[in-house]
C-alpha positions in Angstrom: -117.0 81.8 -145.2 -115.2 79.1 -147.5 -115.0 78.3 -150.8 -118.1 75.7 -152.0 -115.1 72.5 -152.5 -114.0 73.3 -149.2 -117.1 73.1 -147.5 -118.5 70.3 -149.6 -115.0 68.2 -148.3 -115.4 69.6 -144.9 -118.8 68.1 -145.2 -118.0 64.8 -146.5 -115.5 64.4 -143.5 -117.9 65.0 -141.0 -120.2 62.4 -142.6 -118.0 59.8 -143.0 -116.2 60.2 -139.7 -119.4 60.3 -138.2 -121.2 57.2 -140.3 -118.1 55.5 -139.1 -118.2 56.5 -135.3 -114.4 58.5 -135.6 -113.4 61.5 -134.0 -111.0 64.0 -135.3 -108.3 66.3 -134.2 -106.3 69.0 -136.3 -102.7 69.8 -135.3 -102.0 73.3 -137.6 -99.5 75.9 -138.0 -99.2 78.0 -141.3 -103.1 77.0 -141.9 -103.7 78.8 -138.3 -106.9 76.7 -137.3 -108.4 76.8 -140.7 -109.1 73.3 -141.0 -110.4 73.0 -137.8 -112.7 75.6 -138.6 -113.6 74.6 -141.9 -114.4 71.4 -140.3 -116.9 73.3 -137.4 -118.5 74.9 -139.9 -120.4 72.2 -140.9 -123.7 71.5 -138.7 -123.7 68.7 -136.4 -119.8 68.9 -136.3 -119.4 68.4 -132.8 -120.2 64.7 -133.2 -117.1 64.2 -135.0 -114.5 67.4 -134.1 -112.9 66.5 -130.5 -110.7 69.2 -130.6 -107.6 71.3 -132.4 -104.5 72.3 -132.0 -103.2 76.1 -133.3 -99.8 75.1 -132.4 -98.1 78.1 -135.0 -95.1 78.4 -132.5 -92.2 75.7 -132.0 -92.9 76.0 -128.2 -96.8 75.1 -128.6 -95.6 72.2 -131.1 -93.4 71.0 -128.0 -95.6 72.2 -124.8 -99.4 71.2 -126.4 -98.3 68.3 -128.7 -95.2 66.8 -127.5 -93.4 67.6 -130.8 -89.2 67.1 -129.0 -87.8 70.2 -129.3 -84.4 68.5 -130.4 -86.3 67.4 -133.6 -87.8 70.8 -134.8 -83.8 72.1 -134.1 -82.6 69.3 -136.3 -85.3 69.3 -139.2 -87.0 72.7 -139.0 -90.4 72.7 -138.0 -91.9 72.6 -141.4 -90.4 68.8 -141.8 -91.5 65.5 -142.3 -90.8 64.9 -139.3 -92.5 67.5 -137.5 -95.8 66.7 -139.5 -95.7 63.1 -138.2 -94.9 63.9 -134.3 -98.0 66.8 -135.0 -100.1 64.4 -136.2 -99.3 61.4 -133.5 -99.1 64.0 -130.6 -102.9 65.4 -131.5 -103.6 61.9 -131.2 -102.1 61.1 -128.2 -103.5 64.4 -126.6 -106.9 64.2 -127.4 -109.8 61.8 -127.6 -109.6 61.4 -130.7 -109.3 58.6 -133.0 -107.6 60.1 -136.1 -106.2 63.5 -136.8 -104.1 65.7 -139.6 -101.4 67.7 -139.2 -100.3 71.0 -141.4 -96.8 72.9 -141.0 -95.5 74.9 -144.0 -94.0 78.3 -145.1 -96.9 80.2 -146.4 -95.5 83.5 -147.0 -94.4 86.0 -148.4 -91.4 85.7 -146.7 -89.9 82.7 -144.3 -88.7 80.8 -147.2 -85.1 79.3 -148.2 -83.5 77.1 -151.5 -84.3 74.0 -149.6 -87.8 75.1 -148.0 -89.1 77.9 -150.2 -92.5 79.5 -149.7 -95.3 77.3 -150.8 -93.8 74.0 -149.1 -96.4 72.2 -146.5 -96.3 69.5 -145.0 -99.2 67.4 -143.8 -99.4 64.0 -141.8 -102.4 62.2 -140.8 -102.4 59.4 -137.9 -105.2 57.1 -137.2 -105.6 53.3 -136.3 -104.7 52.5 -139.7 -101.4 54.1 -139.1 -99.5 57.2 -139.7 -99.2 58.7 -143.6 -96.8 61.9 -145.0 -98.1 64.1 -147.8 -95.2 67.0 -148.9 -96.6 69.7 -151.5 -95.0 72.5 -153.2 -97.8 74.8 -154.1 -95.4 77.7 -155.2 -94.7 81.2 -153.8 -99.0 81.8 -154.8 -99.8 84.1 -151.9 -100.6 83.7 -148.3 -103.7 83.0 -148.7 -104.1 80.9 -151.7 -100.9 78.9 -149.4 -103.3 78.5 -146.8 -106.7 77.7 -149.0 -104.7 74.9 -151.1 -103.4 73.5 -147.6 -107.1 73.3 -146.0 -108.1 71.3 -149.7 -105.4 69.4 -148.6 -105.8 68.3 -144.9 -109.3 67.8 -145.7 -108.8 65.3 -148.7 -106.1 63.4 -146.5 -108.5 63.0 -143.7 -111.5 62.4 -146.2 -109.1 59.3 -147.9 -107.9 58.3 -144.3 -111.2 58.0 -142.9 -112.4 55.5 -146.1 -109.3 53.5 -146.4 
C-alpha cells in the first residue's frame, strides 16, 4: 500500500517504540490518517499504536484535541502553534506516551504568499519534551504533499523515540 521507505520507517518506529515500551498517538490533518495507517500496517502494531486523531477540521482540532479555537483564529491552523497544541493535546487525550502531529496545505488550492501550498507543519511531544519541524515541500501535488509529510512524521517520531 506504501512506498518500501515508508514502510521500512513505519517499521523501524514500531520496533523501537516497542523495544523501548512507548506508545504512540498521531494528531493529522492534510496527511488524513496516513501516518497512522502507515504505522498499522506494520504487524504487531497494536503493541505500540494507542490511537489517532483525523482531526482535518478546525472544530475536531478544538473538540477531539483541545487545540483553543482563539489560537487557530489567530495563527491559522496550519501554524506552529497549532502543530504543538496537536501534538500535546494527542498526548493529553490518549494513553500514549509520545505522539506527532501534521497540519499543512497540501493542495492544489488552499494556499497564500505567506502559507503557500506545500507548507506542513509537524510537532512531536513526548517525555523528552515538545519539538517543531516546518517544511516547504513546494506546490508538488496532493499526493506527493502528503507522501513527503508521512516520510516526515515518521522520521520525527523515529528520532524522537531514540533521542
Amino acid at each position: 500500500m506504501f512506498p518500501d521507505d515508508i514502510q521500512d520507517l513505519a517499521r523501524q518506529v514500531v520496533a523501537q517504540a516497542s523495544a523501548r515500551g512507548l506508545m504512540v498517538s498521531t494528531a493529522e490533518s492534510c496527511t488524513g490518517g496516513l501516518v497512522a495507517g502507515a504505522l498499522t500496517d506494520v504487524a504487531g502494531s497494536s503493541a505500540v499504536v494507542e490511537r489517532g486523531f483525523v482531526t482535518y477540521s478546525n472544530a475536531a482540532k478544538a473538540g477531539m484535541l483541545g487545540v483553543p479555537a482563539a489560537m487557530i483564529e489567530t495563527n491559522g491552523a496550519v501554524s506552529e502553534p497549532v502543530a504543538r497544541a496537536m501534538a500535546e493535546g494527542a498526548v493529553a487525550n490518549s494513553d500514549a506516551t509520545i505522539s506527532v502531529a501534521v497540519t499543512g496545505i497540501a493542495g492544489p488550492g488552499g494556499g497564500s504568499d505567506q502559507k503557500p501550498v506545500g507548507l506542513v507543519h509537524f510537532a512531536a511531544c513526548g517525555p523528552s519534551g515538545l519539538i517543531h519541524v516546518e517544511k516547504r515541500f513546494g506546490d508538488i501535488g496532493r499526493s506527493e504533499v502528503r507522501l513527503e509529510s508521512v516520510r516526515t512524521a515518521l522520521r520525527l517520531l523515529l528520532d524522537w523515540i531514540e533521542a
